[in-house]
Wavefront OBJ file of the C-alpha trace (Angstrom):
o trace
v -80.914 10.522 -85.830
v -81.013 14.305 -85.806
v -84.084 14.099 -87.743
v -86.565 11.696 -85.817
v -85.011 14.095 -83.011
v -86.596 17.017 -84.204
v -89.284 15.333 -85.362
v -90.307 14.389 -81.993
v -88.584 16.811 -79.269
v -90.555 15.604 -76.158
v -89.743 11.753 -76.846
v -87.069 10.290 -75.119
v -84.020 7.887 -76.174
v -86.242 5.024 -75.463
v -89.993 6.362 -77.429
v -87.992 7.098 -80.270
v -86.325 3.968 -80.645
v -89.536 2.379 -80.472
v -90.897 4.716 -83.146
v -88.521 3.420 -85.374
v -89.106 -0.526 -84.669
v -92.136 0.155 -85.336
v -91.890 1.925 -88.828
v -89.921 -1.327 -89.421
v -91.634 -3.822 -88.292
v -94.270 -2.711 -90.835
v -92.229 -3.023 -93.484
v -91.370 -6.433 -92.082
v -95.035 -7.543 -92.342
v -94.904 -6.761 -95.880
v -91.411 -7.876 -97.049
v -92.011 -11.327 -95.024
v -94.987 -12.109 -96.818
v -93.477 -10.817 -100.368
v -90.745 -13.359 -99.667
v -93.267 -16.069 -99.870
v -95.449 -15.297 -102.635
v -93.570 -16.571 -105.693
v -94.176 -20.163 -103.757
v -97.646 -19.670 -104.973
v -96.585 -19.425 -109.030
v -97.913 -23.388 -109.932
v -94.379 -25.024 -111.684
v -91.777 -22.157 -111.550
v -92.965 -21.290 -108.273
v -90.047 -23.581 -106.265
v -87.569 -21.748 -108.470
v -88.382 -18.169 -107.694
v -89.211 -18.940 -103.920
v -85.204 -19.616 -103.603
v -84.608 -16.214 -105.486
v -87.279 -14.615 -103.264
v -85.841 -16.513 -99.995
v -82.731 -15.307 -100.921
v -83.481 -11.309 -101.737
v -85.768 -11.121 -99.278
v -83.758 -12.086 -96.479
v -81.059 -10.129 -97.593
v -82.940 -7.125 -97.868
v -84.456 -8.116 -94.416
v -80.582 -8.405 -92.800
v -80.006 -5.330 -93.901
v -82.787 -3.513 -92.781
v -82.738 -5.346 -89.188
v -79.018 -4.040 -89.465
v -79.653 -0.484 -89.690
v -82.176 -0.739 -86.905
v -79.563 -1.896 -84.072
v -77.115 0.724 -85.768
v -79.797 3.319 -85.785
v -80.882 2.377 -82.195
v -77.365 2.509 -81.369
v -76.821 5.920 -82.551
v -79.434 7.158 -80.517
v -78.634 6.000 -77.803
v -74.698 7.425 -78.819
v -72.958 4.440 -79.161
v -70.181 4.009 -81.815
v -71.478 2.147 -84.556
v -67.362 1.534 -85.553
v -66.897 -0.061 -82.271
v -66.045 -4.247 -82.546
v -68.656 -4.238 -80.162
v -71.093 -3.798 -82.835
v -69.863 -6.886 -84.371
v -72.017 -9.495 -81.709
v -75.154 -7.651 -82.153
v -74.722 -8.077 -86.387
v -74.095 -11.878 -85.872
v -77.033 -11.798 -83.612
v -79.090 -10.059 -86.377
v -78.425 -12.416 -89.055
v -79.258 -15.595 -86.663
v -82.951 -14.101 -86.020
v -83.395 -13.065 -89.200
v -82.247 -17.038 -90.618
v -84.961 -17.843 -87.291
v -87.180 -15.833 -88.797
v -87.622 -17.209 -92.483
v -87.953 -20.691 -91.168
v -91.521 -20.257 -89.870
v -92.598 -20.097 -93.597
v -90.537 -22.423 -94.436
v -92.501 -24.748 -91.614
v -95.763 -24.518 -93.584
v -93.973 -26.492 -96.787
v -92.526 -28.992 -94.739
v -95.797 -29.664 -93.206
v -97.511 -29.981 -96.472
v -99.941 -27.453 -95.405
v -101.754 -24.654 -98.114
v -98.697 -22.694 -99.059
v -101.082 -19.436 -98.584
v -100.425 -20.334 -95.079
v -96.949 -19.370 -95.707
v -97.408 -15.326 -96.629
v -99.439 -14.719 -92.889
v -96.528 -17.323 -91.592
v -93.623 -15.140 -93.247
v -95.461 -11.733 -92.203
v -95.666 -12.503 -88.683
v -92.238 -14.149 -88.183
v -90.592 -10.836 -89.872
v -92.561 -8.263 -87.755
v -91.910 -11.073 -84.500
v -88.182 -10.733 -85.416
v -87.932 -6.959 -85.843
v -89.689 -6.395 -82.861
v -87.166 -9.043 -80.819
v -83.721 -7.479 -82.378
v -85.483 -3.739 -81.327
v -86.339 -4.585 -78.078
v -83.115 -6.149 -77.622
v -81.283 -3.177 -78.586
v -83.328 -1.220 -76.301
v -82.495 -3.230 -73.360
v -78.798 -3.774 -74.025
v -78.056 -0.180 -74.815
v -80.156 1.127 -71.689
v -78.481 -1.500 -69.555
v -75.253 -0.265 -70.944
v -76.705 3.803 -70.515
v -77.258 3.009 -66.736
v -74.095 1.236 -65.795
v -72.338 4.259 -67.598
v -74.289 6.486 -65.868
v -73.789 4.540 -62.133
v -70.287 4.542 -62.749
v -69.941 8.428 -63.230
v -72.000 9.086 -59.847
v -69.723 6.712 -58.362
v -66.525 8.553 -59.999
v -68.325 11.769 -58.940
v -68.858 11.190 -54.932
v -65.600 9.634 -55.276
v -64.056 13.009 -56.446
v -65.668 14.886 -53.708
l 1 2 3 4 5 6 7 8 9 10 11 12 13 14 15 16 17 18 19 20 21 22 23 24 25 26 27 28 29 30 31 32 33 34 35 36 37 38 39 40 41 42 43 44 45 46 47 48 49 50 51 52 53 54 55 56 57 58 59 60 61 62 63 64 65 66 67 68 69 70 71 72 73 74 75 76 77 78 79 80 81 82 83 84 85 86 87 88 89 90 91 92 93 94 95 96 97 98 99 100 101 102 103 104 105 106 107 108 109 110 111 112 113 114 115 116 117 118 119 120 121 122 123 124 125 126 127 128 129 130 131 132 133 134 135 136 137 138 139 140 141 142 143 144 145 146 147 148 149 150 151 152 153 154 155 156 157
C-alpha cells in the first residue's frame, strides 16, 4: 500500500482504491474470457473448459481476494481480523456468480463465442461489485469510527 501511496500523493483512501479495482478489473476482462476459450477446441474442448473453469476461477478468487485485503489495508483495517472472514465468503460467492454467465450461453445452446464477451464482462461486473463493496463497507466503517471519537472527544471536554 505504501507504494500506490507514493505513487499517487494527492489521491485519497477512496481514488486509490478505485485505482486499484480498476487495474483489476482489466485483468478480469481478460482472465474471464481466457476461462472460456478452450470451449471453442471442437472434441477436447468440454474437457479443457472444466480445467479452464476450474484455474480460472481459482486464479480469479484469489485475485478478487487480494483486492478486499488490499482495499482493506488502505483503508487500515487488519487483514488478521475474523472480520475478514465474511467478506472472503462473500468473494468466493460472486466470483461462483460470476462464471455462471458463461456458463448461461451453453445452456442456451447459443454460439459458444458468445461465451468469451459473456465471461469478460461478468469478471470485470464482479470485480467492480466486490471493489465497490469494499469501498462502501470500509468507509461506512471509517465514519462510524470517526463519529464515535468526536463523540468520545466532546464527551471528554
Amino acid at each position: 500500500m505504501k507504494r500506490i501511496r507514493e505513487l499517487y500523493p494527492n489521491d485519497s483512501t477512496e481514488q486509490l482504491a478505485r485505482r486499484l479495482i480498476s487495474s483489476k478489473a482489466q485483468l478480469s476482462i481478460v482472465s474471464g474470457a481466457l476461462t472460456h476459450l478452450p470451449m471453442l477446441v471442437p472434441g477436447i474442448g468440454q474437457a479443457l473448459q472444466l480445467i479452464g473453469l476450474v484455474g480460472g476461477t481459482t486464479v480469479m478468487t484469489r485475485m478478487h481476494l487480494y483486492l478486499i485485503l488490499e482495499i482493506a489495508l488502505l483503508y487500515e483495517k487488519d487483514i488478521d481480523d475474523a472480520a475478514r472472514l465474511p467478506e472472503i465468503a462473500g468473494v468466493a460467492s460472486a466470483v461462483a456468480l460470476g462464471t455462471a454467465a458463461p456458463l448461461l450461453v451453453q445452456l442456451l445452446d447459443l454460439n459458444p463465442l458468445y461465451a468469451l464477451p459473456a465471461g469478460a464482462i461478468s469478471a470485470a461486473a464482479v470485480t467492480l461489485v466486490v471493489g465497490e463493496s469494499a469501498i462502501r463497507m470500509y468507509r461506512v466503517e471509517e465514519s462510524v469510527l470517526s463519529a464515535e471519537a468526536v463523540d468520545l472527544a466532546e464527551v471528554a471536554s
